[in-house]
SELUMTI-139934 format. One record per residue: residue in one letter; x, y, z negated of N, C-alpha, C in turn. Coordinates in pm, whole numbers, plus 32768, in hexadecimal, padded with zeros to 4 digits. Layout:
% SELUMTI-139934
AXYZXYZXYZ ...
***
This chain:
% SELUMTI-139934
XC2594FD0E1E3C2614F88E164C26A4FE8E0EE XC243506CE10BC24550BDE095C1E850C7E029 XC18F5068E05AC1325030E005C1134FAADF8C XC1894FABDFBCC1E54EF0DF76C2424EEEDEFB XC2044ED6DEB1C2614EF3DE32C26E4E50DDD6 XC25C4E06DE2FC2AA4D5ADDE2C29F4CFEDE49 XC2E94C8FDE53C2B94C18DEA2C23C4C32DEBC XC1FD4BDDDE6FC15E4BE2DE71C1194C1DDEC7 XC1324C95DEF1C0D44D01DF40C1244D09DFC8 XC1844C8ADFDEC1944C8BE075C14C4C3CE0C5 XC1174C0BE06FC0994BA8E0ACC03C4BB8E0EA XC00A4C55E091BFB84C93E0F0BFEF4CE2E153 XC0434D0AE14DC0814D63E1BBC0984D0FE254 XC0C14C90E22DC0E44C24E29FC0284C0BE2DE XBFE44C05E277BF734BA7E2AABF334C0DE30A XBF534C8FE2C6BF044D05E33CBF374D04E3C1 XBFCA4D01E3D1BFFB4CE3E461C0154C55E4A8 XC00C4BB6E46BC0274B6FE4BDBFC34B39E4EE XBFB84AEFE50EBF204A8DE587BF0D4A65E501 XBE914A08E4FFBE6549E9E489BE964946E49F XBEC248FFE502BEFB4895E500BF774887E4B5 XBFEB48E8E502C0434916E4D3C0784920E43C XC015496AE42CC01D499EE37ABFD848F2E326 XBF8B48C7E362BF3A4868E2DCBFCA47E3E2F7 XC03047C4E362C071476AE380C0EB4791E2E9 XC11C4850E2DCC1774837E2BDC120486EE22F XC0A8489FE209C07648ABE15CC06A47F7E16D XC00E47C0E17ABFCB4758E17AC02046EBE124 XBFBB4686E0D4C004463CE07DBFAB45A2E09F XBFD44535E04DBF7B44B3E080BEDC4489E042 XBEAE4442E078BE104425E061BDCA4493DFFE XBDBD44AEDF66BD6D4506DF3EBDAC4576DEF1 XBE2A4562DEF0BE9C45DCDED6BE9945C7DE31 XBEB54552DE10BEC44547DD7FBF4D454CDD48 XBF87451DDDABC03A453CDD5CC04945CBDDA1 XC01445FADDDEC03B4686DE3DC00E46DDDDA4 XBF8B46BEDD63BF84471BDCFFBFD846EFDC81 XC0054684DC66C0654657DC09C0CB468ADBE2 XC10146C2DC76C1924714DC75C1A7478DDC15 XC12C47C9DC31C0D44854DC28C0FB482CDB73 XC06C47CBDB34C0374813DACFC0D847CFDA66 XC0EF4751DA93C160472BDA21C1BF478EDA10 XC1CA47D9DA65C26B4855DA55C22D48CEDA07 XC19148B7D9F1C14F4926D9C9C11B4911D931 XC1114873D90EC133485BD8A4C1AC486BD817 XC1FD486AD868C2774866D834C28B490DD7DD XC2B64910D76CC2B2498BD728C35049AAD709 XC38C4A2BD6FEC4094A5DD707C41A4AC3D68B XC46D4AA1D60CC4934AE9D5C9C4C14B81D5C2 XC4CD4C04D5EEC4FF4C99D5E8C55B4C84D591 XC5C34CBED5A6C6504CD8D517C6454D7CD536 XC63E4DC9D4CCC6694E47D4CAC7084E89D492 XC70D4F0DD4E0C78F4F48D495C8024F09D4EE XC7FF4EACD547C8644E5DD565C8F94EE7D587 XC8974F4BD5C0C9624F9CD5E0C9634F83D6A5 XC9134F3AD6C7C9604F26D74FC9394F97D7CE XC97A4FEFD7FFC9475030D85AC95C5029D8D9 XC9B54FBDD8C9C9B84F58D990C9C54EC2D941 XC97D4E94D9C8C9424E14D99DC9964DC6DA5B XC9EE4D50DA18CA054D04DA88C9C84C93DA9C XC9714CB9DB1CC9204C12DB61C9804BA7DB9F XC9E64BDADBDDCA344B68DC2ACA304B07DBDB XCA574A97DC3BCA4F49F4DC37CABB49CEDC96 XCAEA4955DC4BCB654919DCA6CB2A4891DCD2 XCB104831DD35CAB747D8DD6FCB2D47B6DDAC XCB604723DDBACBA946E6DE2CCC214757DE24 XCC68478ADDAFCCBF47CDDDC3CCCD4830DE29 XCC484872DE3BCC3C490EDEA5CBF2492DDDEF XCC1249B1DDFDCBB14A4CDD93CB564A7ADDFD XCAE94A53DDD3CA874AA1DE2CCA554B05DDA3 XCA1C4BA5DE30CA044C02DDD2C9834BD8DD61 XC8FF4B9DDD94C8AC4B70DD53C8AD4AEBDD28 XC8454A8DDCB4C84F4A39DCA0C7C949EEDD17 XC7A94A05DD6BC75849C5DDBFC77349B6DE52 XC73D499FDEB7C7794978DF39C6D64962DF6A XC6EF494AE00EC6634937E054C65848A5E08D XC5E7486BE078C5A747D3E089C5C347DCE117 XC5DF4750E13CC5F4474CE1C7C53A4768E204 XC5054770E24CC48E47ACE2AAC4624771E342 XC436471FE35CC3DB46E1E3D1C3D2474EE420 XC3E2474FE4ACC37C47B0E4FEC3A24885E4E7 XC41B485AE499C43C48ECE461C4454975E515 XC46B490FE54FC47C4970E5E8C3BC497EE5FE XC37A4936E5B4C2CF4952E614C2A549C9E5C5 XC2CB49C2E506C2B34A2BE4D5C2E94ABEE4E3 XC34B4AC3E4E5C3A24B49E4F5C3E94B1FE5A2 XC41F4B9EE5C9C4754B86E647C4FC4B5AE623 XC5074B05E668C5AA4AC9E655C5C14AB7E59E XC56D4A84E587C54A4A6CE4EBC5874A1DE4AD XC5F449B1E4E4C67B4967E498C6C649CBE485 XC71549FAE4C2C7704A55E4D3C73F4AEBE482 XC6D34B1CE480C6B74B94E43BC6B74B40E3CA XC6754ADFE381C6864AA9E324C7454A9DE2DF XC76D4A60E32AC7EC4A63E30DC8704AD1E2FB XC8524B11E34AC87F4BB2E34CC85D4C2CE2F8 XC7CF4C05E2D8C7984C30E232C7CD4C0FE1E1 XC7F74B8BE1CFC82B4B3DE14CC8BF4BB2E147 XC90D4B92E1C2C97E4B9AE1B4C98E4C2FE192 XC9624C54E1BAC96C4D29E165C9284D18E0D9 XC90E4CD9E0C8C8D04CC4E049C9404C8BDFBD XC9AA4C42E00DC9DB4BEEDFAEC9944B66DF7C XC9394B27DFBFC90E4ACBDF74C9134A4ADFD1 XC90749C9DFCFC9024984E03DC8814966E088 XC839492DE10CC7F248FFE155C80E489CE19B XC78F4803E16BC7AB4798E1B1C748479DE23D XC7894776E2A2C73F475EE302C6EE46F9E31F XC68846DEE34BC6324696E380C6574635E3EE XC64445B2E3CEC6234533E445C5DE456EE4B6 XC5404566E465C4DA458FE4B6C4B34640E4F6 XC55B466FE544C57546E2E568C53F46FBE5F0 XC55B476DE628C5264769E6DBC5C547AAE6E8 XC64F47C3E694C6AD47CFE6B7C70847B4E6A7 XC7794780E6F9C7CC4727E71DC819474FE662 XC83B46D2E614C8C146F3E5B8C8EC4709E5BC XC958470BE63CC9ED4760E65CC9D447FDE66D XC97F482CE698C959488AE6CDC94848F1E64C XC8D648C0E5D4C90D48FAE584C94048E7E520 XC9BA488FE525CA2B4891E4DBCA7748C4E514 XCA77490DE599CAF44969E593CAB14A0DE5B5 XCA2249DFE5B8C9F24A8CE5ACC9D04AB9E539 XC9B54A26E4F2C98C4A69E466C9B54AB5E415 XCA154AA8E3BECA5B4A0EE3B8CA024991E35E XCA094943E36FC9C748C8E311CA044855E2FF XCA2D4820E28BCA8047B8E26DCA104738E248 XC9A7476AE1FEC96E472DE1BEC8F546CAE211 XC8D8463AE230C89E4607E2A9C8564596E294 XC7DC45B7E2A3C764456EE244C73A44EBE2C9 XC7504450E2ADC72B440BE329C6BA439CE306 XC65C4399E33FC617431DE361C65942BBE3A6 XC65E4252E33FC6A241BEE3C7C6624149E3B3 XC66A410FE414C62E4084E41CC676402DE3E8 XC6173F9EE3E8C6643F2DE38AC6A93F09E422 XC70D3F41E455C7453ED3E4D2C7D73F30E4B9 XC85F3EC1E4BAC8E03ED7E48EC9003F09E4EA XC8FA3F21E55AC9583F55E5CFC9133FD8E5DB XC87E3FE9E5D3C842406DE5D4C89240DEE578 XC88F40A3E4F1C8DC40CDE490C954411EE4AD XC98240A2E4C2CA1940D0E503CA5C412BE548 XC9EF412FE5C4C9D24188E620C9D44222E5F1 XC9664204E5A7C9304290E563C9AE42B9E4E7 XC9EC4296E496CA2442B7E436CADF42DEE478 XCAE142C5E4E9CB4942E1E565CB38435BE597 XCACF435CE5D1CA8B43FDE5E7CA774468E5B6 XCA5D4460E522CA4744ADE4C1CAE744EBE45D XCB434469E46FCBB6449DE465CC1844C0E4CA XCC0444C6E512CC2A44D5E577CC13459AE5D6 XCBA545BDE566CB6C462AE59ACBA04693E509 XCBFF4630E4AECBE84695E458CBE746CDE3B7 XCB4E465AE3A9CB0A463BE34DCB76463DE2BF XCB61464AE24CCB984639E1EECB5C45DAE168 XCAA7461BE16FCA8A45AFE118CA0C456AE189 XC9C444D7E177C99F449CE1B0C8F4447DE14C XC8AD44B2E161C80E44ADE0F9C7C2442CE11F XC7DF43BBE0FBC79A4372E12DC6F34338E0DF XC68A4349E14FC634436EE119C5E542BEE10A XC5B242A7E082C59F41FAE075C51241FCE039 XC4BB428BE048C41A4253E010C3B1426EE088 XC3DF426AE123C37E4274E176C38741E1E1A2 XC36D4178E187C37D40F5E1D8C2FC40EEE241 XC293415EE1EBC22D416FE2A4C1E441FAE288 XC1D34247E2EDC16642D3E2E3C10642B5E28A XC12B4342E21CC0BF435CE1E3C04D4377E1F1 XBFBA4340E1C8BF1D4397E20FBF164400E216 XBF3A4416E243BF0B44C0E263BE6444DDE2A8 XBDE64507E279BDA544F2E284BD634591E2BC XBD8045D0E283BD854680E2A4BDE44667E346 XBE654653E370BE9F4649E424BE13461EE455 XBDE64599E44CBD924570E466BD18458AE484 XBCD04609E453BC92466FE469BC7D46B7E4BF XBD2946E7E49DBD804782E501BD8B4745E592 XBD6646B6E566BD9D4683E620BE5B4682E621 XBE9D4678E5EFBF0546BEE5B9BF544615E5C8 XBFC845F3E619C01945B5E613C090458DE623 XC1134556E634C1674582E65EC19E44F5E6C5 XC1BB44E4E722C1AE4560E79AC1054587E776 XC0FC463FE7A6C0874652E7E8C03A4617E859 XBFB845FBE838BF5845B2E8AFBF36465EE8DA XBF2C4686E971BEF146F8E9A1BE484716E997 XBE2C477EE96CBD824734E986BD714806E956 XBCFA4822E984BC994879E970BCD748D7E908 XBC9E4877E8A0BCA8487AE816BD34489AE7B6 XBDA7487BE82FBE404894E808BE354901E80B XBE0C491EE8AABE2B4974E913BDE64A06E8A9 XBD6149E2E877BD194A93E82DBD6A4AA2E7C1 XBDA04A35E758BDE94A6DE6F1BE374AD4E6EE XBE874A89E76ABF224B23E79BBEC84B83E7A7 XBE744B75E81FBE564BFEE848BE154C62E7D3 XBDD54C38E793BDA74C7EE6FBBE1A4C7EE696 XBE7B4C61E6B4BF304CA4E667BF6A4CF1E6EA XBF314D7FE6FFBF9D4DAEE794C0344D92E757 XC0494DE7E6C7C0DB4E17E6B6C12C4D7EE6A8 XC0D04D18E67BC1184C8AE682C1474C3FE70B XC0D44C70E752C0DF4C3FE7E8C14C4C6FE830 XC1604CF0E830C1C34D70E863C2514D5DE812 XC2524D5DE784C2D24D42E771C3164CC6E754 XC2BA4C84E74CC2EC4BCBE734C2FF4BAEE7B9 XC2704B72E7BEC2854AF4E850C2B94B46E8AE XC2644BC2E8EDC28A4BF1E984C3164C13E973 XC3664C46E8EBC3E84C6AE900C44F4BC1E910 XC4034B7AE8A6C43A4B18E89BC4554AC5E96A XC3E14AC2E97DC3F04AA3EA38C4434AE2EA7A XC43E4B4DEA63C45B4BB5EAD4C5014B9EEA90 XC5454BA0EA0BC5C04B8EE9F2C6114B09EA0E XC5CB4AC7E9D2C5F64A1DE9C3C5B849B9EA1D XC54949DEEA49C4DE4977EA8DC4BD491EEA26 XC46F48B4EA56C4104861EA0EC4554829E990 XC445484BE933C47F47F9E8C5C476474AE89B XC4AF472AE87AC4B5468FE8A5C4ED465AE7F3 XC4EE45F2E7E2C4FC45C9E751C5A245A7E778 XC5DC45CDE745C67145A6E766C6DA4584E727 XC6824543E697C6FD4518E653C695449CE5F2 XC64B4448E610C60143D9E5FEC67B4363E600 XC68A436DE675C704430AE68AC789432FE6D7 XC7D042EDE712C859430AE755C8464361E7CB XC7D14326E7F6C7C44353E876C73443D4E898 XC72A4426E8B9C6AB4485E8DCC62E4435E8C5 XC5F5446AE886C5374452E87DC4F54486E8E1 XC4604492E8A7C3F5449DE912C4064509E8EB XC3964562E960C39F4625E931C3184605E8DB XC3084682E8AEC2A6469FE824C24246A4E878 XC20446CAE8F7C18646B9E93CC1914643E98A XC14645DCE98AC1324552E9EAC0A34511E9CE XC072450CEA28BFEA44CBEA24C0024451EA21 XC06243E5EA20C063435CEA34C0CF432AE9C3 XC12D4376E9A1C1AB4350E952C1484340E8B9 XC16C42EAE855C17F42EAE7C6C1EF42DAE797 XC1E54331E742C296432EE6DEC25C42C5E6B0 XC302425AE680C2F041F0E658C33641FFE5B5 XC32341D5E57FC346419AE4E4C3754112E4E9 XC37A40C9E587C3954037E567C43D401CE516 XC3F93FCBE4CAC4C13FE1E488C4CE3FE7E3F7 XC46D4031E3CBC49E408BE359C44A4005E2DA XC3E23FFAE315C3AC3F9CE289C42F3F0FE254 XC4A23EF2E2D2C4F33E91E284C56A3EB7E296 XC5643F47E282C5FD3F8BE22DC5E83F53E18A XC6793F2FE17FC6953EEBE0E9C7043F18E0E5 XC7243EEDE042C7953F22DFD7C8183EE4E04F XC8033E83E08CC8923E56E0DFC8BB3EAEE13B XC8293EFAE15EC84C3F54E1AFC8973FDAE19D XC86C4005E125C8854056E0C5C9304025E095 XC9493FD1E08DC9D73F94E06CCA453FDBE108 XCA023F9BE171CA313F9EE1DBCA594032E1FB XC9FD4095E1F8CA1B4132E1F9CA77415BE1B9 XCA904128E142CAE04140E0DACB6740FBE0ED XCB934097E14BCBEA4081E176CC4440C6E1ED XCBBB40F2E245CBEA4107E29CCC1741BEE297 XCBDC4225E22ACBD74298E23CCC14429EE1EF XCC8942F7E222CD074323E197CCD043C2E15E XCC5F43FAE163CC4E44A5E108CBF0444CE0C4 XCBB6449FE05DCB5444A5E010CAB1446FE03F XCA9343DFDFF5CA3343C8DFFBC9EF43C1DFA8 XC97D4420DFB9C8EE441EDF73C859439CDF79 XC83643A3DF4AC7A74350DF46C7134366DF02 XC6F143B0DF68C67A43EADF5DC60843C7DF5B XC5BA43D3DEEEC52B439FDEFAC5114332DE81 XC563434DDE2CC54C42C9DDBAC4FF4310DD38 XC4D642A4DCECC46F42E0DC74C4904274DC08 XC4934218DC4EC4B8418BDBE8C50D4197DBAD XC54B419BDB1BC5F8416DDB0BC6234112DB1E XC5E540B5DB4DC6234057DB5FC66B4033DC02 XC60640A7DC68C66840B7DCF7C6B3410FDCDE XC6B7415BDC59C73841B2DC69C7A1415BDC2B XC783412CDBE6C80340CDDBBAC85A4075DC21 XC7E3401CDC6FC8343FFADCE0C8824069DD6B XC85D40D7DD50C8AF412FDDA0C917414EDD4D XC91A4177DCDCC9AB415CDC99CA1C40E7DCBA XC9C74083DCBCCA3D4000DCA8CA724020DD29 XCA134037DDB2CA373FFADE11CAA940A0DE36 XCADC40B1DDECCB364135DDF5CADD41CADE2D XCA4D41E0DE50CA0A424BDE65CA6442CDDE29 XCA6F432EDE5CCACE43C4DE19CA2A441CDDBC XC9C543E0DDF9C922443ADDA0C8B643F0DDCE XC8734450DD8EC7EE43FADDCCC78644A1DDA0 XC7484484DDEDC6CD44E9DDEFC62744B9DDCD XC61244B6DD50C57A44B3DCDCC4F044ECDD61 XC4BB44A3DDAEC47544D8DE11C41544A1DE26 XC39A44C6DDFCC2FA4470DE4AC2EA449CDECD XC36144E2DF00C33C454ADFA3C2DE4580DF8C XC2E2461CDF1DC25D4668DF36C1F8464BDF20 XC1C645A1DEF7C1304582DF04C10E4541DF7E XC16C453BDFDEC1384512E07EC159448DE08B XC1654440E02CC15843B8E037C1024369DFC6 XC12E42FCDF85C0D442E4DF0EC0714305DEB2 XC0134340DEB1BFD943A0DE9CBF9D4370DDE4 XBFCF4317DDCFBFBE42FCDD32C03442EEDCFA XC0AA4332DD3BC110432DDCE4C0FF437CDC7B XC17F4374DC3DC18E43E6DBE0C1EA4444DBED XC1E444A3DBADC233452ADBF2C2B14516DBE1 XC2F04570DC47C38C4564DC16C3ED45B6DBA3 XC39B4601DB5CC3CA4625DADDC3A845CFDA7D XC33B4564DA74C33D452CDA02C39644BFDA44 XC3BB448FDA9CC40D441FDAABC4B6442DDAA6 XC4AC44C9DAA9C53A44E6DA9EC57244B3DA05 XC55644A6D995C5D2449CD925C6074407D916 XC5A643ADD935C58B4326D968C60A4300D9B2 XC5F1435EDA1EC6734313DAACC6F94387DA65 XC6E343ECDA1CC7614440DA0BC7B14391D9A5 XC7864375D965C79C4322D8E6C7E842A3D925 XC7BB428AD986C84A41FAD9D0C86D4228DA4F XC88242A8DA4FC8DF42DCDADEC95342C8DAC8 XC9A742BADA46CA2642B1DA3CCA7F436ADA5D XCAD5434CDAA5CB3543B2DB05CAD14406DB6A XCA6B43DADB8ACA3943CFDC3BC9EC447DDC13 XC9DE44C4DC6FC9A34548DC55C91F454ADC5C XC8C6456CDBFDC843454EDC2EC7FA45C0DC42 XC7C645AEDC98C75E462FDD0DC6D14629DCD9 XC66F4693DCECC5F14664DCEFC5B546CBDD53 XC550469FDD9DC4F546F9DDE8C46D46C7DDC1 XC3F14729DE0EC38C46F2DDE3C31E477CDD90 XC30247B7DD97C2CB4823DD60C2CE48B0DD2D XC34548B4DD71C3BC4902DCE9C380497EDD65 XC32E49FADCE6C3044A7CDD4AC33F4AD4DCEC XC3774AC9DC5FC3B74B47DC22C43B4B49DBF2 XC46B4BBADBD8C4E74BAADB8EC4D54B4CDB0F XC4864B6FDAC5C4684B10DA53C4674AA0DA57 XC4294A59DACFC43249ACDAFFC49E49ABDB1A XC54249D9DB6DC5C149B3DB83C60E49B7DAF1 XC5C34A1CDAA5C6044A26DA0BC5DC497DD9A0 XC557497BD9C1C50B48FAD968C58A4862D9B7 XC5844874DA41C5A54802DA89C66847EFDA32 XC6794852DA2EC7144860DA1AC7244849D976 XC69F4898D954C6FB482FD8A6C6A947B6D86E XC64E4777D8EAC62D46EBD8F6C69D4674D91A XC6FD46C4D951C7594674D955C79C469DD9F1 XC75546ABDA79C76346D8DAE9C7CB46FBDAE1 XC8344700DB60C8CB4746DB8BC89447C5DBD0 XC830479EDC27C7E647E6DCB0C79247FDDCA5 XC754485DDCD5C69F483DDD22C6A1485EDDB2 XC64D4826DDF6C6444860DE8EC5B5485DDE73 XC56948D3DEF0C4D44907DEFDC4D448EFDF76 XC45F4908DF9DC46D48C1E040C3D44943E092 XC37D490CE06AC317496DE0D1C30D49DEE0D8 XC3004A46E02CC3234AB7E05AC36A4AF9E09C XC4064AAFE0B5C4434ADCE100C43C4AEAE176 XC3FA4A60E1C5C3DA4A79E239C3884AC4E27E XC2DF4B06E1F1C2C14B3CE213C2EF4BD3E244 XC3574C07E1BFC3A34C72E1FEC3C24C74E246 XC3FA4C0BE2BAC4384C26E317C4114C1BE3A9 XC37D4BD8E373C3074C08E3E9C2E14C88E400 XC2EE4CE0E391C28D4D58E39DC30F4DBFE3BB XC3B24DBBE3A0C3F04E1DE3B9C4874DBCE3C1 XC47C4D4EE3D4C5034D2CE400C56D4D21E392 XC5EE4D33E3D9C6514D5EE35DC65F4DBFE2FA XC6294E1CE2F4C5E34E9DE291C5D14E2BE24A XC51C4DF4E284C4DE4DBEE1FEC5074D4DE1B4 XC5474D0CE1FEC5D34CB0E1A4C6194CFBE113 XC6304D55E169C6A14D82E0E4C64E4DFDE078 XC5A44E09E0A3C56C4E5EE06AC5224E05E014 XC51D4D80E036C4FB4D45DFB3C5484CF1DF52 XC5C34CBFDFBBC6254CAEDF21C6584D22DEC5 XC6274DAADEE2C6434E38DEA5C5D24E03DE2A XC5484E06DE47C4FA4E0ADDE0C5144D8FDDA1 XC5584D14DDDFC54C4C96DD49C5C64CEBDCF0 XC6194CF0DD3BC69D4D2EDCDCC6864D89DC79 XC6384DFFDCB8C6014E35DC3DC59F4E1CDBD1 XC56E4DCEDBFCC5204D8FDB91C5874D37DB38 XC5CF4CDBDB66C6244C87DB2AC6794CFFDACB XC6C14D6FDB0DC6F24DC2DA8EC6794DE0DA20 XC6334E37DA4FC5BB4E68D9DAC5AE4DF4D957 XC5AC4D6DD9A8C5814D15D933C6074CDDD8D1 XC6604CF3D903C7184CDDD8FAC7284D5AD862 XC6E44DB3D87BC70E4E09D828C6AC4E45D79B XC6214DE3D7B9C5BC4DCFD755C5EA4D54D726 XC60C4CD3D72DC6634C8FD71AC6C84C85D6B3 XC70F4D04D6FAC79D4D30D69BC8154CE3D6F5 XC7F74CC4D77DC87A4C7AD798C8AA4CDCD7ED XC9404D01D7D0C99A4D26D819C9CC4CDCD8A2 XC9C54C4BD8AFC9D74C20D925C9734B7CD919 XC9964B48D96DC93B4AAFD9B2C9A04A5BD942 XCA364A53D924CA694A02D8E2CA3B49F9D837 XCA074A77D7F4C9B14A71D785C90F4A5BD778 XC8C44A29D7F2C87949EBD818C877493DD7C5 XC81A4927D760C80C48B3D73AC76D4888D71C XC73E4819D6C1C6CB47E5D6CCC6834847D654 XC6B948A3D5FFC6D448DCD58DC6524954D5B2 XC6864971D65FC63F49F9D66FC56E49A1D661 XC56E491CD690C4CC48FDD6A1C4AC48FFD60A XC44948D1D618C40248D1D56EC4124844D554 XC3CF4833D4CDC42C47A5D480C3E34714D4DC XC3394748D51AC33D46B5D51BC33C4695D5AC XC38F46F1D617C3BA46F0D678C44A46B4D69D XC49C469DD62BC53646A6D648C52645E8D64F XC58F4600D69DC59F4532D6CBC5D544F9D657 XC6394542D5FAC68D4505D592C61A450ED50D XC56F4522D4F9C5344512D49FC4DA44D1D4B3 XC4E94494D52BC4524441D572C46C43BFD589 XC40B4358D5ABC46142F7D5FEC4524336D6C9 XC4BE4327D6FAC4E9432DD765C48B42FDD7C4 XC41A4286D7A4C3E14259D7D4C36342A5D811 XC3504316D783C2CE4349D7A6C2C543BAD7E7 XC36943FFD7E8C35A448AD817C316449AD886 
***
């Protein structure tokens, strides 16, 4: 990775070593990648005032979230399939975070057990798909505290798989169907084949989806199994009530754009909510989650508000934060780092957002994240000169 000098350029670094299934499952966005480029150009729109002379020659990023100081103001997106990209890729994911100072939510759609790494990780933070059925729920939100967990991400904009039309291509599904065509990808990635899967077998054996529901999933290779989604299209706000009854840490709610579902996650006592089109991998005419952020910041009340969704520079965690944002979390580059070098590249690319986030901290003129306001964008960017509606 000595060739890598931003997010951005781990993309290519990942695409050179994983299968090309692999890689288009975790780049890949829905039908013609219109909110996937949305993310992109709206954060690139956005223009940022310079203050000179400011005096500051250390600049503090920390952030206090859920009453932890994390060293940075960002954290890593929970990640699908993170064990197919990197080896043991929850856990390097999470173990990155944690030398890092910053937090990492884990993935539903994991190949490793939650408990496992919440106590190898460490990981508090626990991102779940659930169905509209109360006892499933139950089940699951028992398990999850039960293992640990501190905050609970509950994720409310997949009610069914996004098109993915590029997997579809790759032959690319989850579970894997075996075929030819699987079979040449690996073999044309040796160092993927050799240090992922064959270590991954030869360590763990077959990886299996293991935190879908209460009980063990199918393994990631089956010629006959389909992962199911049955469930998820009649999860509702009662359900959403119900979690919130039943889980005493910190609950999040992930995946909203509307203010008006963030509002109802307020009432219904929600602790945040997270501003999320998922990357682009669902709706594919949404709108991005920076312009929807000042919107939902504006009737969150108390509740902390998160955003993911595009964010590749220091400058986008800077724009997101005096949009109103508590947080940001990033999600693919990271995983790509941690395909190509593991826990290194975890913590070798929250090195480069951080530094970028200072560089721009101190063109700026801010001495820390708490003199961070709407002051630093230009005039017809700031939420308090616009209507809210249009940002």
């Amino acid at each position: 990775m000595r060739n890598v000098f931003n997010l951005e350029e781990m993309e290519g670094a990942a695409r050179r070593h994983l299968p090309r299934g692999v890689f288009g499952y975790v780049a890949g966005a829905s039908d013609g990648w219109t909110a996937f480029g949305l993310n992109r150009t709206d954060f690139g729109e956005i223009r940022m005032i310079p203050r000179a002379l400011a005096g500051h020659a250390i600049r503090d990023q920390r952030r206090t979230l859920f009453g932890t100081r994390y060293n940075h103001p960002f954290g890593i997106s929970p990640m699908g399939l993170s064990a197919l990209a990197a080896y043991d890729g929850d856990v390097a994911l999470a173990r990155g975070a944690a030398a890092c100072g910053i937090p990492a939510v884990m993935s539903a759609t994991s190949l490793t057990s939650l408990e496992r790494v919440a106590r190898e990780g460490p990981s508090r933070w626990y991102q779940a798909y659930l169905p509209g059925d109360d006892e499933r729920i139950i089940a699951m939100v028992e398990r999850i505290t039960a293992a640990g967990y501190e905050t609970l991400v509950m994720t409310a904009d997949v009610p069914v798989a996004g098109n993915r039309e590029d997997s579809k291509r790759d032959k690319f599904g989850a579970p894997l169907k075996p075929s030819l065509d699987v079979a040449l990808q690996g073999i044309t990635r040796p160092a993927w084949l050799w240090e992922t899967m064959l270590r991954t077998l030869r360590t763990h054996g077959m990886p299996h989806f293991e935190n879908s529901d209460v009980k063990r999933g199918p393994p990631i290779i089956a010629r006959d199994v389909v992962r199911s989604f049955a469930g998820r299209a009649t999860l509702s706000w009662r359900h959403a009530e119900l979690v919130r009854q039943r889980f005493g840490g910190k609950l999040v709610i992930k995946g909203l754009i509307a203010p008006e579902d963030a509002a109802r996650a307020r009432d219904l006592g929600a602790d945040g909510v997270v501003v999320s089109n998922h990357g682009g991998r669902q709706l594919d005419s949404s709108i991005s989650s920076i312009r929807a952020l000042p919107a939902v910041k504006a009737v969150a009340g108390d509740m902390a508000v998160m955003i993911d969704s595009g964010v590749r520079r220091g400058s986008d965690v800077l724009k997101a934060l005096a949009l109103g944002a508590d947080f940001v979390f990033v999600g693919r580059p990271f995983l790509f780092a941690a395909a190509v070098a593991g826990v290194p590249g975890v913590e070798y690319a929250a090195k480069l957002l951080a530094e970028e986030i200072d560089r721009d901290m101190a063109m700026l003129g801010l001495g820390s994240l708490d003199e961070l306001t709407e002051a630093v964008l230009a005039e017809e960017w700031r939420p308090s000169r616009r209507s809210i509606a249009t940002v």
